[in-house]
Each structure stands twice: as structure tokens, then as C-alpha cells.
MARMI-979622 format. One record per residue (C-alpha): residue in three letters; x, y, z. Coordinates in steps of 0.5 Angstrom, whole numbers, plus 500, padded with zeros to 3 digits. Layout:
BEGIN
alaXYZ;...
***
This chain:
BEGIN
unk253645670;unk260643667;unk261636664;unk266631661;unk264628654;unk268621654;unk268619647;unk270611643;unk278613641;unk280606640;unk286603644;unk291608648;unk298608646;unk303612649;unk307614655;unk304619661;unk308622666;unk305621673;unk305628678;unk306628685;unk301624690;unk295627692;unk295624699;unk301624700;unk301632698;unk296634703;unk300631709;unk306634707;unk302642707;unk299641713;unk306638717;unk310644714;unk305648719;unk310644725;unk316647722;unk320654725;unk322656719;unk321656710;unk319650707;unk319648700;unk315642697;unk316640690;unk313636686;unk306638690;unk300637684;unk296644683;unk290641684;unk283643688;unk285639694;unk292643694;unk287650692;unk284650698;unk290648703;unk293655701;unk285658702;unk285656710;unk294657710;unk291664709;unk286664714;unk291662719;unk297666717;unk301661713;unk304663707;unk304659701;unk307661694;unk308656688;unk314659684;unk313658677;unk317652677;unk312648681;unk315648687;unk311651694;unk314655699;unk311655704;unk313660711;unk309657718;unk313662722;unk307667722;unk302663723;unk296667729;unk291662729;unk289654730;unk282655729;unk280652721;unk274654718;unk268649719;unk265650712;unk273650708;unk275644713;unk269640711;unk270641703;unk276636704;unk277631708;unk286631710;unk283638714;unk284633720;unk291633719;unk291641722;unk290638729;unk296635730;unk300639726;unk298645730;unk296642736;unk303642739;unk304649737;unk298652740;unk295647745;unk288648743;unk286647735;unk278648732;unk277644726;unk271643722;unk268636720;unk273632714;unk270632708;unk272630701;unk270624699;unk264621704;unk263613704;unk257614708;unk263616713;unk269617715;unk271615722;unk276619725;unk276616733;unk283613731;unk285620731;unk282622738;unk284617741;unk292617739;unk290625741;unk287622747;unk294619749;unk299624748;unk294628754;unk289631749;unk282633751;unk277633745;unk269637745;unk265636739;unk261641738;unk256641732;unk259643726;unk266642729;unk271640734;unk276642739;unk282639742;unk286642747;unk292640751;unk297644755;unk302640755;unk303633749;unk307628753;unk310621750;unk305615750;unk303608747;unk298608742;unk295601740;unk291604734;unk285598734;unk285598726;unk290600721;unk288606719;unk293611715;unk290618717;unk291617724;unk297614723;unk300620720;unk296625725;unk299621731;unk306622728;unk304630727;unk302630734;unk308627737;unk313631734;unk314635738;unk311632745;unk315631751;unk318625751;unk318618746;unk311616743;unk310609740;unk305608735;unk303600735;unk299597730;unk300603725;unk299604717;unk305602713;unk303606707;unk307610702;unk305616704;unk306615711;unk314614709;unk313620705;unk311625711;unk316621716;unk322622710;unk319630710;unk319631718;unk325627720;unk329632715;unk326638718;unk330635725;unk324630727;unk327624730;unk322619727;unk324611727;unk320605723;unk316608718;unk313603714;unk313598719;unk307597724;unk311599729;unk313607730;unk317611735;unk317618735;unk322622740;unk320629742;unk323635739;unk323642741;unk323645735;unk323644727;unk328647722;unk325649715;unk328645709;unk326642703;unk322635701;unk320632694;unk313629694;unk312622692;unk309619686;unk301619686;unk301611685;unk293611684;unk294615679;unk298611676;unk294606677;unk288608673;unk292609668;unk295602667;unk287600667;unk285604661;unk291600658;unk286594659;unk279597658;unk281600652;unk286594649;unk293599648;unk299600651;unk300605658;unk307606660;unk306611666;unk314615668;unk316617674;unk313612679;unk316608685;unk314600682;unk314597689;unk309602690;unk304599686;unk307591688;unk298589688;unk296593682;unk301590678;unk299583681;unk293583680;unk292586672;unk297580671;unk293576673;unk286580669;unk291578662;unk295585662;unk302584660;unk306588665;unk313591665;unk316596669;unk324598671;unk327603677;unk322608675;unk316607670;unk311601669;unk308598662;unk302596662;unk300592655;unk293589653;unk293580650;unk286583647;unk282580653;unk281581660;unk280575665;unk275575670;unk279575677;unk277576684;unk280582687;unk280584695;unk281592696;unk285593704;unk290597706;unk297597704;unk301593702;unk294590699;unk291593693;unk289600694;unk282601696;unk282607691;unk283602685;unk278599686;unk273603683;unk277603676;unk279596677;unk270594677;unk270599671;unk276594667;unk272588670;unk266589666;unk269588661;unk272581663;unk268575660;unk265571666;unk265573674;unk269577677;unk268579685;unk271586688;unk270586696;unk271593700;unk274591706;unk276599707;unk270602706;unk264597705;unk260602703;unk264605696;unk260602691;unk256609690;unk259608682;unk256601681;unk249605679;unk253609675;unk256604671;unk248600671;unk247605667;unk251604662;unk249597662;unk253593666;unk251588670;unk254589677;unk250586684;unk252589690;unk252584697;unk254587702;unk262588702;unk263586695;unk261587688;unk259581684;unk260584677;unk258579670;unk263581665;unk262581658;unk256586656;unk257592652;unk258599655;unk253604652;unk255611654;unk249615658;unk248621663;unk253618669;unk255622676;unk261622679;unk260622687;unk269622688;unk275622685;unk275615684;unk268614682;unk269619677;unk276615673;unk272610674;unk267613669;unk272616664;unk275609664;unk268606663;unk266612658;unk273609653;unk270603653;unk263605651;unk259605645;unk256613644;unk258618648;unk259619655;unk258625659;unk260625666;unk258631672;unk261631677;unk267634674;unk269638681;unk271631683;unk276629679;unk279636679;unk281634687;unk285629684;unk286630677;unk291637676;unk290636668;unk285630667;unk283632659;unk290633658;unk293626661;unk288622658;unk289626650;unk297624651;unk294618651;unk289618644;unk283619648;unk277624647;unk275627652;unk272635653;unk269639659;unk264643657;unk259649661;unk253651661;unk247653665;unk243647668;unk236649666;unk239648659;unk239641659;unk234637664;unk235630663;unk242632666;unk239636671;unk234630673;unk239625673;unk245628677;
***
């Protein structure tokens, strides 16, 4: 069993240096798949997500190297195979974006189920149906599917909910379709813009990215070429809370602000001072948080991958405080998690009710998936006693060097090892 202790360190002061978005980053590998010749990719976190990417590239026959610089080299030109192993594809969930990369390439892809983080369920019938109307046919099998097509031609697909995943993927699959395919209704995230940027300097002819309409004119081919990933903005994020929750002053480097427009609103009006200019934003604490009203939806919205961490800050907030979840109503698994801790949170359906102002007391919590796992660090700093969070791989999907990002900062934080039977109240509780 390994485990992260999270001990009282005071107020974190300091400056961290923000790595490449992990979400972007998955999008990005598996578009290079499209291209015709090498790709480089910079900036891409070597986290796990990332190290099993490179597992199933070789499975497939794609090449991926990082230099000791950092950057990836990626080469599709030999890839043999569209079928993605089941048990790989379903330890994350960005495996669904090898279907419209490869799509097109190949005419037929098998991909295992996503997996990653589970609220309950991911839906992925916005991915079918946009694959659907570019002339697919898609069979689910137990453990898998398969999607087939022997020509992918032009088409509007109204998506019937905003949905960044399958925006991505339809714009994978269109690429190179025959003919012109407008995407309607689409996802305006940054990561969206991210792969568009990517694939247009590849030679793909995509137009309005960032807007909630799309149109993709088909290509034959696409050149090799190189691309900068964007900043990861919810890790940033993350760190401007514990800012907040441990009374300190962050400035997180390297990001994008208009990139994080809702998350600096909302901890403004929580009582952090904000400051920020072209590439780095400063969050300094008054000594107090407000209790404030926070609603997680799809950008330009505050992110739904903030939410976690921000109830973490919010117990801290004299009053009451209500988060609702309008992404996914069921992302509450760290609410139990920081009850042991002795916060005082009810869940309603969508939406947490959280009491702020008792103390934290630290405890054996678990870490169900990447979020809820910073959620818990920024909840362990904030605590009295010593916090000891499993779940450990979680964070490591997100993370490349959480124990080092926070130790720039002042915190305590330690990774420890040992066998599970060693220590069965951890065993019992995880």
C-alpha cells in the first residue's frame, strides 16, 4: 500500500511553475496518430496517463520517444494496428479519442471501454453519434467496441449536450473525411483550441474553434510538424486554493489567465486577492474565506475539475457554502472523505451543502480520482494532525511531481510504502 502523509506546515508562500494540461496533452498524442509524418510535442507532463499512451503506441506501432529535453517524438508513419487493448484502454478514459484518430487511417478501430476517473459513468453517445454521422457503424461487444466505416464523408452533427470529449473526437474523425463537417452545439474549451491549433499546423483545415460552432474541411493527408501543449489550468487552479485554505500567498507561472477567467472570479469573491498579468496569476489570502455559492459547468464556467478542491477550501469558510455539479451530478465520492476529517457537508442531489468553519482533524481518507485526490492534500494542509491519503495512483495520472510542486511551496508532504497487511486500519478503511 503506498500513501501520501500531509502534515500542518502553515501558510504556503511561493512561486510553482505550471507543466503542460493533462487533458489537452491526451488529445494531442492521440491526434498525432493522424498525421503522415514525425511529430514533436512539448511541453507534454510525464505523468501515467501519458505512460500508458506510449504502452498502447507500442502496441500499435506508434513510436513515442521523449528526449532528454522533455519533448515527445512521436512517429505514426508505421502504425499496423487500430485494434486498442481493452484491459489499457480502460485504465483511462482519453482511450476513446484513438477512434477518430484512427478511424479514418484504418476503416474499422476496436477500443476497449474509457476508464480513468468513474463518476458512476462517463457517457460516450455523443462520440457515437458524431461517428454515426460521418457514415460509421459502431457494435458494442462486452468489453469493447468497434467502429467501422469504409468511407467517412462530411456531415452536421448537432451534439445534444456540450460536451468537450466528443467535440475533440469529432473533429479527429472529420479530419480527414470527404468533404466539409460542421460541428454544432460544440464545446469551447481550451483544449478543444489546443487540438484544433495542433491539427491545423499539421495541414488540417479547421475553422472556429472556440466557438460552439465548428467547420472541418476534409483533407487527404497530414504533414508531421511541432506543437507547444498548453498550460494544465487545473492544476493551477489547485494551487491558487491552497493559497486560500492555508492563509499564503501562490503565484502559479506559465499559465494562460483567460484560461482560468471563473476560477479567479470565484476565489475573489471567497476573499482571496487576486493578481495576475500575460502569464502568471497571484493568489494572496485576507486571513478569511467567505462562504460563497459556486455552480461547476462546462467552460467558460468554472471547471468541474475545480470543484473538488474548491469544497476542500470552502469548509473553511464561516457560513454556508452550496457547490452544484452540473457536469457530473455524481462527483461527490470526496465529500465521505473529507466527513472524516470532520467536515460538515450534506449532499442533495446535485449539489453539496457545506458548513464551513469547523476544524479539520487529519485521518485515513482515500483518493477516488485525481481531483478528489488534491482536493484531499489541500484539506490534509489545513488540518490539525497528520493526514494520510491512499489512492496515491490517482494523483500520479495528474500530477508528474505532486510531493515536489507542493515542497516549493513549504508544504510537508511524504509518499511512503509498505506492505498492506502492515497496517490494517488503512487496509480497512481504503
Amino acid at each position: 500500500m503506498r500513501w501520501i502523509e500531509v502534515e500542518p506546515a502553515g501558510p504556503l508562500n511561493g512561486c510553482v511553475h505550471i507543466p503542460g494540461s493533462k487533458n489537452s496533452s491526451l488529445a494531442l498524442l492521440a491526434a498525432a496518430s493522424l498525421a503522415d509524418g514525425l511529430v514533436t510535442l512539448e511541453g507534454i507532463p510525464n505523468i501515467d496517463d501519458v505512460k500508458l499512451i506510449a504502452q498502447i503506441g507500442k502496441d500499435i506501432g506508434l513510436t513515442i520517444t521523449r528526449r532528454p529535453s522533455g519533448e515527445l517524438v512521436l512517429d505514426p508513419r508505421y502504425i499496423h494496428s487500430a485494434i486498442i487493448d481493452p484491459g489499457k484502454a480502460s485504465a483511462y478514459r482519453a482511450s476513446y479519442y484513438f477512434a477518430g484518430a484512427l478511424l479514418a487511417k484504418f476503416g474499422r478501430v476496436t477500443v476497449g471501454f474509457p476508464g480513468g476517473d468513474n463518476f458512476v459513468s462517463r457517457p460516450i453517445d455523443q462520440h457515437m453519434k458524431a461517428f454515426q454521422a460521418l457514415g460509421a457503424t459502431v457494435e458494442f461487444r462486452e468489453d469493447h467496441y468497434i467502429v467501422e466505416a469504409k468511407t467517412l464523408r462530411g456531415a452536421d452533427i448537432y451534439f445534444d449536450t456540450v460536451t468537450s470529449g466528443a467535440t475533440i473526437n469529432a473533429i479527429l474523425a472529420a479530419v480527414r473525411a470527404q468533404g466539409r463537417t460542421n460541428l454544432y452545439h460544440a464545446a469551447v474549451d481550451p483544449e478543444v483550441v489546443d487540438t484544433a491549433a495542433f491539427l491545423n499546423g499539421l495541414g488540417a483545415r479547421i475553422y472556429g474553434a472556440g466557438t460552439d460552432r465548428i467547420r472541418i474541411e476534409g483533407v487527404p493527408y497530414l504533414d508531421g510538424g511541432r506543437h507547444t501543449v498548453i498550460p494544465d489550468r487545473l492544476v493551477a487552479g489547485a494551487f491558487l486554493m491552497s493559497a486560500g485554505i492555508t492563509g499564503g500567498n501562490v503565484t502559479v507561472k506559465d499559465v494562460i489567465p483567460e484560461h482560468l477567467g471563473a476560477c479567479i472570479a470565484k476565489l475573489s469573491e471567497a476573499g482571496l486577492e487576486m493578481e495576475w498579468d500575460e502569464n502568471s496569476i497571484t493568489a494572496r489570502s485576507t486571513g478569511q474565506i467567505r462562504a460563497t455559492r459556486v455552480r461547476a459547468t462546462m467552460y467558460p464556467g468554472f471547471a468541474t475539475d475545480l470543484q473538488q478542491p474548491m469544497t476542500a477550501l470552502l469548509t473553511q469558510a464561516k457560513g454556508k457554502s452550496i457547490i452544484t455539479e452540473r457536469v457530473y451530478p455524481n462527483r461527490f465520492n470526496h465529500v465521505p472523505q473529507l466527513r472524516r476529517m470532520g467536515a460538515e457537508i450534506e449532499v442533495r442531489g446535485e449539489s453539496a451543502f457545506i458548513q464551513g468553519g469547523r476544524p479539520l482533524v487529519g485521518d485515513w481518507v482515500h483518493a477516488t480520482d485525481v481531483r478528489a485526490g488534491t482536493c484531499l492534500v489541500l484539506a490534509g494542509l489545513a488540518a490539525e494532525g497528520c493526514t494520510r491519503i491512499t489512492g496515491v495512483e490517482h494523483l500520479e495520472r495528474g500530477y508528474e511531481d505532486v510531493i515536489g510542486s507542493f515542497h516549493a511551496l513549504g508544504a510537508k508532504l511524504s509518499l511512503y510504502e509498505r506492505e498492506m497487511e502492515q497496517d490494517s486500519r488503512a487496509a480497512g478503511m481504503a
